[in-house]
N, C-alpha and C positions, 0 to 999 in steps of 0.2 A: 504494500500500500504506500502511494505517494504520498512525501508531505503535505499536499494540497490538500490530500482527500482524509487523512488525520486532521487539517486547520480548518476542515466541511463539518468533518464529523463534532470537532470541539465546541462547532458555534448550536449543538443541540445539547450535546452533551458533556457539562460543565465540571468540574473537580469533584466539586461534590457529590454525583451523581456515580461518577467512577469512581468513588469511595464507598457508596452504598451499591453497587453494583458486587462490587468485592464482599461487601456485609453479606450481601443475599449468597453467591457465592459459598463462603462459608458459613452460614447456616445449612443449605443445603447439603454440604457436605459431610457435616455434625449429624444429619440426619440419618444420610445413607448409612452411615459409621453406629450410629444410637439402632439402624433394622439390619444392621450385619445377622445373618442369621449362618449356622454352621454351613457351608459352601465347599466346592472342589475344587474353589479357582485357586490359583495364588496370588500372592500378592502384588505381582507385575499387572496381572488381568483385571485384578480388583479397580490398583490405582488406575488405569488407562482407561478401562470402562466407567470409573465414578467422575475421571476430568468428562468423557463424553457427554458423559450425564448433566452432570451442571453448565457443560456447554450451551445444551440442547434447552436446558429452561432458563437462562440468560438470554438466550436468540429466542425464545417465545415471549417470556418479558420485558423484555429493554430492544428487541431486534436489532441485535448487536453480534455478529459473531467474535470467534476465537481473537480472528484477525482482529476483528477492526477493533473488539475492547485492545488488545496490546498497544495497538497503534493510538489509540489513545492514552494509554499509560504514560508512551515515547512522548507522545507531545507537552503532556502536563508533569514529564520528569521531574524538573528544578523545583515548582510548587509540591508532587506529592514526595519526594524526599524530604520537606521540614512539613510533612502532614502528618500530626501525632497518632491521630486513628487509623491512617493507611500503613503508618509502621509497625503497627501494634496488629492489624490484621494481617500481613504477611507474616510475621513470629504465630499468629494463631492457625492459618493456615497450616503452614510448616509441620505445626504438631501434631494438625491433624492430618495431615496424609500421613505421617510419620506412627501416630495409632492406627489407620488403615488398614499401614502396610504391618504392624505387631497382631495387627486382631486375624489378619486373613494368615499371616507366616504362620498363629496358632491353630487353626482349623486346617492347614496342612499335615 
């Protein structure tokens, strides 16, 4: 995606918007993790099918894909790097794929 079309996209959707887009995000993913239920996958197929997953309802609610949320991230760099809540939800993300991937490694 061209800079152009991240400085298209920014003029809909503003910092804050991509700070709560990341909240939904991980909610969503808390969730999947809170109906883990005993499964065959492992934790490679978990984590890749649970990003697809919260892909798929960020693009039904905000009509935003993969892309173009990054490509927003890129553009509003400088401001969410001193954005306390978008810091603090990349550290909460993190832990949770990182329980994910401990919850699905046990049902292996």
């Amino acid at each position: 995606m061209s800079p152009e079309e991240a400085k298209k996209l920014a003029e809909k959707y503003g910092i804050e918007e991509v700070v709560a887009i990341h909240e939904y995000m991980l909610q969503q993913l808390q969730l999947i993790i809170s109906q883990k239920a005993d499964s065959a996958f492992s934790s490679r197929v978990a984590t890749i099918s649970s990003q697809a997953f919260v892909a798929k309802l960020v693009k039904r609610k905000y009509d935003l894909s993969s892309e173009q949320l990054e490509a927003l991230v890129s553009h509003y760099n400088a401001q969410l790097g001193s954005h306390d809540r978008f810091f603090e939800l990349g550290i909460e993300m993190r832990e949770a794929v990182q329980n994910l991937v401990k919850n699905f490694t046990k049902g292996a």
